[in-house]
C-alpha positions as a Markdown table, in Angstrom:
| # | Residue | x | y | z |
|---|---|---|---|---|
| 1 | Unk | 170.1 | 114.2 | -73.2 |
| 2 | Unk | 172.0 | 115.4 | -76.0 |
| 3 | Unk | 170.8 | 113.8 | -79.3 |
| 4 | Unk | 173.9 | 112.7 | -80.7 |
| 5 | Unk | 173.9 | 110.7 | -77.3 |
| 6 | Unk | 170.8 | 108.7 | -78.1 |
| 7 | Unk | 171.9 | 105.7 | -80.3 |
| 8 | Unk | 169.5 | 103.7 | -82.9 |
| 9 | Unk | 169.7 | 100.6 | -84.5 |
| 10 | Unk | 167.6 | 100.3 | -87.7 |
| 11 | Unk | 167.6 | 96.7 | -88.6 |
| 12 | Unk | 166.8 | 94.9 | -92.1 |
| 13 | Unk | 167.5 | 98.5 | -93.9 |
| 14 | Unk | 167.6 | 98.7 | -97.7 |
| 15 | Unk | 168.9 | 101.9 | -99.1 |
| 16 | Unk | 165.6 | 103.6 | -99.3 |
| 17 | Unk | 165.0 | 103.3 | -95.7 |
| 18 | Unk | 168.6 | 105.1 | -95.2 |
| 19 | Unk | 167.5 | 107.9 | -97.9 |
| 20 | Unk | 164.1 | 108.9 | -95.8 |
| 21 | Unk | 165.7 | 108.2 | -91.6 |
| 22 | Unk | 168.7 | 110.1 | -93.2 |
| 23 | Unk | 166.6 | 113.0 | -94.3 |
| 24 | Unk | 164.1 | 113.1 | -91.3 |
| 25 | Unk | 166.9 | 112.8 | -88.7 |
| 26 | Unk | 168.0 | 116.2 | -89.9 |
| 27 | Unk | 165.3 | 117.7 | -87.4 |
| 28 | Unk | 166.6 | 115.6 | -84.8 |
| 29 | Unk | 170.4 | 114.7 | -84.7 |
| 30 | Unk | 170.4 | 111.1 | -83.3 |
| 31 | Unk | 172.9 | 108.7 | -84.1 |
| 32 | Unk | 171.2 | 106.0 | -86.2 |
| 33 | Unk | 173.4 | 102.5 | -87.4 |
| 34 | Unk | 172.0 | 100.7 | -90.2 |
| 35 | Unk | 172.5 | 97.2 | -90.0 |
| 36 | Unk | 171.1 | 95.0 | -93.9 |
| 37 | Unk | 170.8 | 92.1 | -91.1 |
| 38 | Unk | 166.9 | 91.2 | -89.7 |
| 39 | Unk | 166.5 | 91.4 | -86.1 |
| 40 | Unk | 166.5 | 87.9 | -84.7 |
| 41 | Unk | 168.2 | 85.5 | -81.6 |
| 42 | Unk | 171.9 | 85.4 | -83.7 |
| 43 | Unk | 171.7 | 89.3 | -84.6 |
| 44 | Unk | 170.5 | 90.4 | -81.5 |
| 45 | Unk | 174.1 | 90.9 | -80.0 |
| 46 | Unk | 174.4 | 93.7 | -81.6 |
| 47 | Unk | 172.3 | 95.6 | -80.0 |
| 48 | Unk | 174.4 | 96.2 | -77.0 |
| 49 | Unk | 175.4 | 100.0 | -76.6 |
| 50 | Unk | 172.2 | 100.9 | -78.6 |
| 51 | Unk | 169.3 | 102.7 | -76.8 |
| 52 | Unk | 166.2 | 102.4 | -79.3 |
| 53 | Unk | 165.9 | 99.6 | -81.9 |
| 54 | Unk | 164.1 | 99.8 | -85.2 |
| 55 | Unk | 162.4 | 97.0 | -86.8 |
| 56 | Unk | 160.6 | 96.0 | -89.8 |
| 57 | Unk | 157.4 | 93.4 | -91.1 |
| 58 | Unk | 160.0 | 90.0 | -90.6 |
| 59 | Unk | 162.2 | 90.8 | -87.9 |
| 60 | Unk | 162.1 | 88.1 | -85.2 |
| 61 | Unk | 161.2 | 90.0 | -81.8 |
| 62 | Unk | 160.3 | 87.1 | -79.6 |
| 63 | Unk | 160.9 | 86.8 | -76.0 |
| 64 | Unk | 164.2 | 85.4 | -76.8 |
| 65 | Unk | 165.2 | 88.3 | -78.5 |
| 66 | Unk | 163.3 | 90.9 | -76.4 |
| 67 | Unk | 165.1 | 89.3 | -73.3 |
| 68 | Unk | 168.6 | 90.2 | -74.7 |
| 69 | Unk | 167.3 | 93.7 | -75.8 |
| 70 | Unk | 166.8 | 94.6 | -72.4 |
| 71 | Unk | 170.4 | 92.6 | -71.2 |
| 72 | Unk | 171.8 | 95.1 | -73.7 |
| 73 | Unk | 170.1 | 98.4 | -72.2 |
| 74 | Unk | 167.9 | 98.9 | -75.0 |
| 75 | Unk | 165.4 | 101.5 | -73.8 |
| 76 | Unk | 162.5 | 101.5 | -76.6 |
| 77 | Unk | 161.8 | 99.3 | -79.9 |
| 78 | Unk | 160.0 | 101.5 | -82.9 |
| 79 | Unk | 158.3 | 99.4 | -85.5 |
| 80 | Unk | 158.5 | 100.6 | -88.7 |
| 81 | Unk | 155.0 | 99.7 | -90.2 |
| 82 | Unk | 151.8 | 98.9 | -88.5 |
| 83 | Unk | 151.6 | 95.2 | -87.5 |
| 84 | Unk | 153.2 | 93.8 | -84.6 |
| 85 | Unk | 152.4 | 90.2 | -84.7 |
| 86 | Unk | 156.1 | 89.6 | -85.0 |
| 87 | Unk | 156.5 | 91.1 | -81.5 |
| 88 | Unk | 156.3 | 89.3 | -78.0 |
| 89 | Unk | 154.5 | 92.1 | -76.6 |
| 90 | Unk | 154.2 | 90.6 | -72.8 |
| 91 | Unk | 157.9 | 89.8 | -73.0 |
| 92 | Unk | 158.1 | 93.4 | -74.3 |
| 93 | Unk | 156.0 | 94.8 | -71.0 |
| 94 | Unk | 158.4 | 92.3 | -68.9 |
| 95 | Unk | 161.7 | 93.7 | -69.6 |
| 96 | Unk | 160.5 | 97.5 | -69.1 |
| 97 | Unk | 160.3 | 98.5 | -73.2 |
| 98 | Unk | 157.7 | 100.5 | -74.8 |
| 99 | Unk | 156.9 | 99.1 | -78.4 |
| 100 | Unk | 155.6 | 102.3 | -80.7 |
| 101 | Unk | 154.8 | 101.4 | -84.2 |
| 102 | Unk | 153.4 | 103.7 | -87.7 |
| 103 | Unk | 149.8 | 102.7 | -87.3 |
| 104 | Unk | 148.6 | 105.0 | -90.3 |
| 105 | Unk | 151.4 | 105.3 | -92.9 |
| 106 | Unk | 149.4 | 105.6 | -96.5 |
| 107 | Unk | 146.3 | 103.9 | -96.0 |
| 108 | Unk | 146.4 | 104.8 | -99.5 |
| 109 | Unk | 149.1 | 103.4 | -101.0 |
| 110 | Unk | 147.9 | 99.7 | -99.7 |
| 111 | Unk | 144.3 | 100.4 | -101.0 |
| 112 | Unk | 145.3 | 101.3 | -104.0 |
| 113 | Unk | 148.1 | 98.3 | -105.1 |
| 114 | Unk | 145.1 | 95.9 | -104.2 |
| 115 | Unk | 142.9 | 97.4 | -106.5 |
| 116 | Unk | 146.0 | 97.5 | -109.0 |
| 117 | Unk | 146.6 | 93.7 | -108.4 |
| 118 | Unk | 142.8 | 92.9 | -108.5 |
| 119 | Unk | 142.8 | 94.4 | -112.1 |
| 120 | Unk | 146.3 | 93.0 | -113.3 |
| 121 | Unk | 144.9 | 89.5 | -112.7 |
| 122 | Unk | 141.2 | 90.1 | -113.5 |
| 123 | Unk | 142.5 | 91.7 | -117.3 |
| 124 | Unk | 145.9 | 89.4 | -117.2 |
| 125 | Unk | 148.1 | 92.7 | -117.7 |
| 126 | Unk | 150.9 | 90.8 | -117.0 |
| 127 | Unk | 150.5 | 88.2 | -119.4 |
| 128 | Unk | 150.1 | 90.5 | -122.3 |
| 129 | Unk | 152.6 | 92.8 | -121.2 |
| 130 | Unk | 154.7 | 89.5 | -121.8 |
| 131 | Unk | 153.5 | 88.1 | -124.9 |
| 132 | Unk | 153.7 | 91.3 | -126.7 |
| 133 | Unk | 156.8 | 91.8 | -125.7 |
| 134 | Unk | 157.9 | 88.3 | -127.6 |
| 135 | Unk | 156.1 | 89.4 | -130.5 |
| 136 | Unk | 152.9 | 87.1 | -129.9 |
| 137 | Unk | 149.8 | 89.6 | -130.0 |
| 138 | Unk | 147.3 | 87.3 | -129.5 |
| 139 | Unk | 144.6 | 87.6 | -127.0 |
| 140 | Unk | 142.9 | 84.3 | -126.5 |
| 141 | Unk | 143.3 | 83.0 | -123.0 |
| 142 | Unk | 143.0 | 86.7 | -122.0 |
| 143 | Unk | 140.1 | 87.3 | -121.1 |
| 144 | Unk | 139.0 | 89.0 | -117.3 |
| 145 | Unk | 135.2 | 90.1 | -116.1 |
| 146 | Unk | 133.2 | 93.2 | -115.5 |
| 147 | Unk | 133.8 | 93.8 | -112.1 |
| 148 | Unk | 130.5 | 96.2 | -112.4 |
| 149 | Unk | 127.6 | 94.4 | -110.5 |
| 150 | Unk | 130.4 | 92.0 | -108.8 |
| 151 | Unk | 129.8 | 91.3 | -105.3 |
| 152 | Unk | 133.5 | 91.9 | -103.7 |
| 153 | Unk | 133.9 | 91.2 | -99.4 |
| 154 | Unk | 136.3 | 92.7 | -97.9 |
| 155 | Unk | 137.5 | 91.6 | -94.2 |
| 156 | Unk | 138.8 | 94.5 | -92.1 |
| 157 | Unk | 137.8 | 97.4 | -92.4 |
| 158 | Unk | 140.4 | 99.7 | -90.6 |
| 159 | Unk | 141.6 | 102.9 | -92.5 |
| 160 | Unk | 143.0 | 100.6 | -95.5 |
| 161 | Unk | 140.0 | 98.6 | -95.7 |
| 162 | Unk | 137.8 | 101.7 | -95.6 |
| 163 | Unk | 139.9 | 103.5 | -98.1 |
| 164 | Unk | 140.0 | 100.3 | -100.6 |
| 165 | Unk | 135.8 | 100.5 | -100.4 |
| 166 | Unk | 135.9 | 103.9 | -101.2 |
| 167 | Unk | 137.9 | 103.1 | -104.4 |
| 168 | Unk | 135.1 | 100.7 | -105.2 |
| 169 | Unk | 132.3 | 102.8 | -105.3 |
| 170 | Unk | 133.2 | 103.6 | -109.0 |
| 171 | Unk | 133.6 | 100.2 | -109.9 |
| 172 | Unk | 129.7 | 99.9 | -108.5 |
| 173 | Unk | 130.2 | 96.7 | -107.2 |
| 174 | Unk | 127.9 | 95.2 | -104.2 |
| 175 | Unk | 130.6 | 95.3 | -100.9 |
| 176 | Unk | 130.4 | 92.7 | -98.4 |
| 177 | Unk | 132.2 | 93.3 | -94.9 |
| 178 | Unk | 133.6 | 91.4 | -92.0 |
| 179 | Unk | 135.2 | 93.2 | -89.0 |
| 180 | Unk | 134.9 | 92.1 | -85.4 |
| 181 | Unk | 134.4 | 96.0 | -84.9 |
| 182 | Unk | 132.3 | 97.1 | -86.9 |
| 183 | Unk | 131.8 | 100.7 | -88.1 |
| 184 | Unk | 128.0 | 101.5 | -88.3 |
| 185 | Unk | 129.2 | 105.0 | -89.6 |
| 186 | Unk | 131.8 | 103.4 | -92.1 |
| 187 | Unk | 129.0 | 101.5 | -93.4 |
| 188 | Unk | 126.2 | 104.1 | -94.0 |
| 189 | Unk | 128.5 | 106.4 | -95.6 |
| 190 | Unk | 130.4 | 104.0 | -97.9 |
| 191 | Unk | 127.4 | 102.5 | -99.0 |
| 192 | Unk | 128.4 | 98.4 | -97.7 |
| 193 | Unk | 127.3 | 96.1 | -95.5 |
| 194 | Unk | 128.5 | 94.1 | -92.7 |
| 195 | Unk | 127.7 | 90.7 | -92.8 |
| 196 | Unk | 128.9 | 87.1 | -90.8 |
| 197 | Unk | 132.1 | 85.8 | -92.2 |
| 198 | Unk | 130.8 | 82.7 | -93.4 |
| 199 | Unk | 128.3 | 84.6 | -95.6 |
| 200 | Unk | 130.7 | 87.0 | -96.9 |
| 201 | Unk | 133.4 | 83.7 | -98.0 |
| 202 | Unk | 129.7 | 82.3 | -99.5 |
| 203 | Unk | 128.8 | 85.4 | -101.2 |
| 204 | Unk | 131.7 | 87.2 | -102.7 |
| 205 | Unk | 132.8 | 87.1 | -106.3 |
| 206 | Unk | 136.2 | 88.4 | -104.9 |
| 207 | Unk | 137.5 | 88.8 | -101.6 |
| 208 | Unk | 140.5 | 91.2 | -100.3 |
| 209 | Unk | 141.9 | 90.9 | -96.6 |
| 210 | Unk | 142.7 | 94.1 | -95.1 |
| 211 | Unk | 142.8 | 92.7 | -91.1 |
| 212 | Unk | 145.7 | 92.4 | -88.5 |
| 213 | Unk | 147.2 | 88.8 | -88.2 |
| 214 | Unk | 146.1 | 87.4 | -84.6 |
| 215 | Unk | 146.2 | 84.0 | -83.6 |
| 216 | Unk | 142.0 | 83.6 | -84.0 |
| 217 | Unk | 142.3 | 84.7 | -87.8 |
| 218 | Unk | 145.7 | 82.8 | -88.4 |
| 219 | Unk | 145.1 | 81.0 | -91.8 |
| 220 | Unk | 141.5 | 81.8 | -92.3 |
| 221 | Unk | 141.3 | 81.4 | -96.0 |
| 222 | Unk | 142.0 | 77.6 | -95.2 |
| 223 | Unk | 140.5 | 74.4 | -96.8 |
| 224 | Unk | 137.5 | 74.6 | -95.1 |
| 225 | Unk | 136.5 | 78.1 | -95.9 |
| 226 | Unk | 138.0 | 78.0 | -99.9 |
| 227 | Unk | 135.1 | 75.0 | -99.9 |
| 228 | Unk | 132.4 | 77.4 | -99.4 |
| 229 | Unk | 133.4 | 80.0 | -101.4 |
| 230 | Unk | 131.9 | 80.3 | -104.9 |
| 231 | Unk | 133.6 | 78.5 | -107.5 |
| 232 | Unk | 136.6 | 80.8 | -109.3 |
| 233 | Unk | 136.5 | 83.3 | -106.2 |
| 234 | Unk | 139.5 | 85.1 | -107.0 |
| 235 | Unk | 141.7 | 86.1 | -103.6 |
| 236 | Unk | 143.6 | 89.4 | -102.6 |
| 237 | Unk | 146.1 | 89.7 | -99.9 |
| 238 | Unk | 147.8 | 92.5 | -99.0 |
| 239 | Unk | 147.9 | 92.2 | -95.3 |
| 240 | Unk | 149.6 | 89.4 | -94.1 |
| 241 | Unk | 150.8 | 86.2 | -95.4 |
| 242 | Unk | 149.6 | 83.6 | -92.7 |
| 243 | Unk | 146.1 | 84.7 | -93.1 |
| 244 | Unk | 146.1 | 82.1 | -95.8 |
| 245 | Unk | 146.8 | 78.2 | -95.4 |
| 246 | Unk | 149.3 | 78.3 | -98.6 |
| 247 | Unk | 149.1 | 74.8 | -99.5 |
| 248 | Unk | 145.3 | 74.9 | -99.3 |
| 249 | Unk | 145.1 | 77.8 | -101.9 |
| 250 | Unk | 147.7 | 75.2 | -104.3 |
| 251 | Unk | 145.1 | 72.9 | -103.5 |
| 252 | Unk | 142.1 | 75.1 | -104.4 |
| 253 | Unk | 144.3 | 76.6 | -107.5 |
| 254 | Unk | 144.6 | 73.3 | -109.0 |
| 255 | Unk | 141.0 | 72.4 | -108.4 |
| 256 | Unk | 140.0 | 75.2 | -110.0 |
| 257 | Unk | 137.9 | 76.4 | -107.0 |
| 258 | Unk | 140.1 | 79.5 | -106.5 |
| 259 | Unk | 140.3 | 81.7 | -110.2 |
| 260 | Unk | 142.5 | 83.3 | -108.7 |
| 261 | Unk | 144.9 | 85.1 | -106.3 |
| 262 | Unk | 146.9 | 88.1 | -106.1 |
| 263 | Unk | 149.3 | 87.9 | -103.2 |
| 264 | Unk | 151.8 | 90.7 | -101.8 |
| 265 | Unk | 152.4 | 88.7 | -98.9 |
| 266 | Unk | 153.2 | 85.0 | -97.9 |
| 267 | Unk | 153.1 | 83.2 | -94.8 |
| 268 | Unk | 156.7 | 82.1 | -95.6 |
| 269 | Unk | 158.2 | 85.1 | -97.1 |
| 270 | Unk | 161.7 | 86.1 | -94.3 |
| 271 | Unk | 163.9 | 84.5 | -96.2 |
| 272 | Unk | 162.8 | 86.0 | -99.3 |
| 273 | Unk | 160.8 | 89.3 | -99.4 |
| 274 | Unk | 162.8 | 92.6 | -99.7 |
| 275 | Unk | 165.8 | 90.4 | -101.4 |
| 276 | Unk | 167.3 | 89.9 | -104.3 |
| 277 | Unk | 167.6 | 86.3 | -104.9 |
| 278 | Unk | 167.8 | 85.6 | -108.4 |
| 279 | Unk | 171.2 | 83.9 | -108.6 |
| 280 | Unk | 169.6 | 81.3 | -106.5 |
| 281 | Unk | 166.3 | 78.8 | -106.9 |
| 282 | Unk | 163.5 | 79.0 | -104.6 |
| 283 | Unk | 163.9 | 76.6 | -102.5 |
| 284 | Unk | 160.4 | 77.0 | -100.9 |
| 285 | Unk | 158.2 | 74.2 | -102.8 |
| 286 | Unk | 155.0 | 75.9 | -101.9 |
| 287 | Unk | 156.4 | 79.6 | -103.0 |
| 288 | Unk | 157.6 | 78.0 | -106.1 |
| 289 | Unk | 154.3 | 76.4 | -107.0 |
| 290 | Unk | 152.3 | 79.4 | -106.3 |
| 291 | Unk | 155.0 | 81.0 | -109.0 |
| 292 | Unk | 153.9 | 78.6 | -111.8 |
| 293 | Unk | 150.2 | 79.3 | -111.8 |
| 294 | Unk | 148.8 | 82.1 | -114.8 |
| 295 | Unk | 146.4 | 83.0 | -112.5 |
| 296 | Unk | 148.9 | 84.1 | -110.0 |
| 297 | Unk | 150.5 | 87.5 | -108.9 |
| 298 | Unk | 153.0 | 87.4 | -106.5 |
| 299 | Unk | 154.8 | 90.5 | -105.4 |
| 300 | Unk | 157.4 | 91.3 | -102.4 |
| 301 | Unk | 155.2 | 93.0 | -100.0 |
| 302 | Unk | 155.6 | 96.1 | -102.0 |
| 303 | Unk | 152.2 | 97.2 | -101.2 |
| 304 | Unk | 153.2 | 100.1 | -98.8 |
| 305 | Unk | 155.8 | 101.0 | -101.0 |
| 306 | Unk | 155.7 | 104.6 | -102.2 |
| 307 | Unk | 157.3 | 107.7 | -101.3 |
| 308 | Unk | 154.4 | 109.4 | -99.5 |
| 309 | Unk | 154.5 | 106.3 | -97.3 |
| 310 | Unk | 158.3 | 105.6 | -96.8 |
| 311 | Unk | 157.9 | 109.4 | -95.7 |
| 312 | Unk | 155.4 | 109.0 | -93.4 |
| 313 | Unk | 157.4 | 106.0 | -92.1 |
| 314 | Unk | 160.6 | 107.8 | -91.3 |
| 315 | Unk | 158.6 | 111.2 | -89.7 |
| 316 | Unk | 156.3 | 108.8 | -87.4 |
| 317 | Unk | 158.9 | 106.7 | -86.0 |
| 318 | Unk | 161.8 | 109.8 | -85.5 |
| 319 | Unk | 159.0 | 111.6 | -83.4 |
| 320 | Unk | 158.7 | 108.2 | -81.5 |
| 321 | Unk | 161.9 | 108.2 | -80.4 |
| 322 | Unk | 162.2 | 111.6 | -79.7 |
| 323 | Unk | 159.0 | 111.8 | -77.4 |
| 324 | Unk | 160.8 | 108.6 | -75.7 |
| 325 | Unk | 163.6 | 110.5 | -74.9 |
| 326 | Unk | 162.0 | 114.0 | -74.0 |
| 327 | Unk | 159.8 | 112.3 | -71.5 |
| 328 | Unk | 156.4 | 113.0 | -73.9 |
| 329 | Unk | 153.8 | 110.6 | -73.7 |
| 330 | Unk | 154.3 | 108.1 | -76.7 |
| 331 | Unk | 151.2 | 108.4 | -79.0 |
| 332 | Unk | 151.9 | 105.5 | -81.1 |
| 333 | Unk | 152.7 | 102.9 | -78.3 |
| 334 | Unk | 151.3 | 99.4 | -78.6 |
| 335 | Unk | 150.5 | 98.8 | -74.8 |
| 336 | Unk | 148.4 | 95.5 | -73.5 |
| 337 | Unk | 146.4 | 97.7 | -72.3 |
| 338 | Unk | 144.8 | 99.2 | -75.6 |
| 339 | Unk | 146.4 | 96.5 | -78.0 |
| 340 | Unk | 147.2 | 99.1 | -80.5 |
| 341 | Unk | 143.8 | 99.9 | -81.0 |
| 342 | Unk | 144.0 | 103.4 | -79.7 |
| 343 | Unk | 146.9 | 106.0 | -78.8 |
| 344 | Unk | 148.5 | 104.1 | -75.5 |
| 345 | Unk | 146.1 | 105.7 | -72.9 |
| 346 | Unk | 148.7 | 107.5 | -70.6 |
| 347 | Unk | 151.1 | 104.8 | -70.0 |
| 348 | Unk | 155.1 | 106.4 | -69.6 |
| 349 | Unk | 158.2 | 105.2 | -70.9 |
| 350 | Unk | 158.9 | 101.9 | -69.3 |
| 351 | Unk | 156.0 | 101.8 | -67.3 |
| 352 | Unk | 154.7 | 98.2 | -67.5 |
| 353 | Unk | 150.8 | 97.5 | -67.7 |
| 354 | Unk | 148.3 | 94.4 | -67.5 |
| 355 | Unk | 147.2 | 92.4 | -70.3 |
| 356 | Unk | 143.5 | 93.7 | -71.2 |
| 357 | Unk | 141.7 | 90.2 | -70.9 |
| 358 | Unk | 139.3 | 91.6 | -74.3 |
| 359 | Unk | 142.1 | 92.8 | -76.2 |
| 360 | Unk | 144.1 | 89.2 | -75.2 |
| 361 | Unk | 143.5 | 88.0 | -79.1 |
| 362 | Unk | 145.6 | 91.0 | -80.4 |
| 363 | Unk | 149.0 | 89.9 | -78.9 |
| 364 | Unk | 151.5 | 87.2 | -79.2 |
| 365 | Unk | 150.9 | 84.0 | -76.6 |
């Protein structure tokens, strides 16, 4: 098939997402549509005449959508980052289309913005960056913590979690761990230990999630498990939003139970994140409350965001598509088979497989 031939819509695409596809494509040739709209059931028209569709973090691929995606002949849908809760995978496997996603983009640049909004809170950077800037150089009310002798648990330990405990070993803090797989190697090398997650929500001084969203962990930090942490636990989320109950952390916020939380994601965030909405009020109480507490960092799911990774993103998913169309195996397909735990283990383009009854927790009901 001729490249040009080939045609790809990229869905909820901001200009920097044109500037790295644009640049990659080079190689390749395809004919690529940018749409600024999110992939959802009154977008999803659009698709017809398109062959490959690619989606991002809050595009809406249920089995609504997925249905009409295969109506419209779409052949393949390529994820642009690497969670696909937001995708109906059986309804996926139904209709006949391979999901690929970017399951290793820049571990990196994730570790390292929730280490940077660990120690914004911690030392209230942002605070003092704002009072200096109205002439107030006072420092009471500022004060943060050694995090030196700290006890911080960490709950996945995948390549981001794994690379965030490697940035820790020069804080020399104790590291707690939770991971339904655990990595006995990990473990031994970066000097932590895996523990039940009861004791590490008991134990920790901080604690940063790093896991996929399934529906077992969905709102894990919840009411329940904020009343066992230590008093002032200060929270880190850089993974997904609904792994915290938002109105429990209010709740714990104004108790004074949580210290803290620094949150690039939030279980609510479509309608907001990656948009600039400051003509308009947030019309999301809980969002807005979270935005009034000092001891609060909310960012737009920036955490990913640097060029390394928006690189990454753009070579990844191009090769994708172009193994779909050459007839190569896809590498980076999330079959039921493997869950996206592992390279899809020979499965071909369109080829539909069984749900793996042990890896059933990794995909959408």
């Amino acid at each position: 098939m001729n490249t040009k031939d080939f045609r790809i819509a990229v869905f909820d695409s901001k200009p920097y997402d044109r500037f790295f596809f644009d640049e990659e494509n080079r190689k390749y040739g395809y004919d690529i549509t940018y749409f600024e709209a999110k992939l959802r059931p009154r977008t999803v028209n659009v698709t017809a005449g398109f062959d490959a569709v690619c989606a991002f973090v809050n595009d809406e691929l249920d089995a609504e959508v997925m249905e009409q995606l295969g109506k419209n002949g779409v052949r393949l849908v390529a994820m642009r980052c690497a969670g696909y809760n937001n995708v109906n995978l059986k309804a996926a496997c139904e209709h006949g289309i391979p999901v690929v996603r970017v399951p290793q983009y820049s571990p990196y640049a994730v570790a390292e913005y929730a280490l940077a909004l660990l120690m914004t809170l911690n030392r209230k950077v942002h605070r003092a960056y704002n009072r200096v800037r109205e002439g107030n150089f006072s420092i009471n009310g500022l004060m943060g913590f050694d995090l030196r002798g700290k006890t911080m648990g960490v709950v996945g330990t995948g390549k981001i979690g794994r690379t965030f405990i490697g940035l820790l070993r020069g804080f020399r803090m104790r590291v707690l761990a939770f991971d339904p797989y655990p990595n006995p190697d990990a473990a031994r090398e970066l000097d932590f230990e895996y523990v039940p997650l009861k004791t590490l929500f008991r134990e920790s001084d901080i604690i940063s999630l790093h896991c996929p969203l399934t529906p077992e962990n969905t709102h894990m930090v919840n009411a329940g498990t904020i009343a066992m942490m230590k008093k002032g636990i200060v929270l880190i989320n850089t993974s997904r939003g609904r792994l915290i109950d938002s109105a429990a952390l209010v709740n714990g916020l104004k108790s004074g139970q949580i210290g803290g939380a620094g949150l690039d994601v939030y279980e609510e965030e479509t309608d907001y994140f990656f948009e600039d909405r400051s003509d308009r009020a947030v019309l999301d109480d809980i969002l807005a409350r979270l935005m009034t507490f000092p001891n609060v960092i909310v960012s737009s799911h920036q955490a990913f965001f640097t060029a390394e990774a928006e690189r990454n993103i753009a070579e990844t998913t191009m090769k994708s598509i172009d193994d779909f169309v050459n007839g190569r195996q896809l590498e980076d397909a999330i079959c039921l088979n493997c869950g996206g735990l592992k390279p899809c283990p020979g499965k071909r383009p369109g080829e539909s497989c069984q749900l793996s009854p042990e890896l059933k927790r990794m995909t959408n009901p």
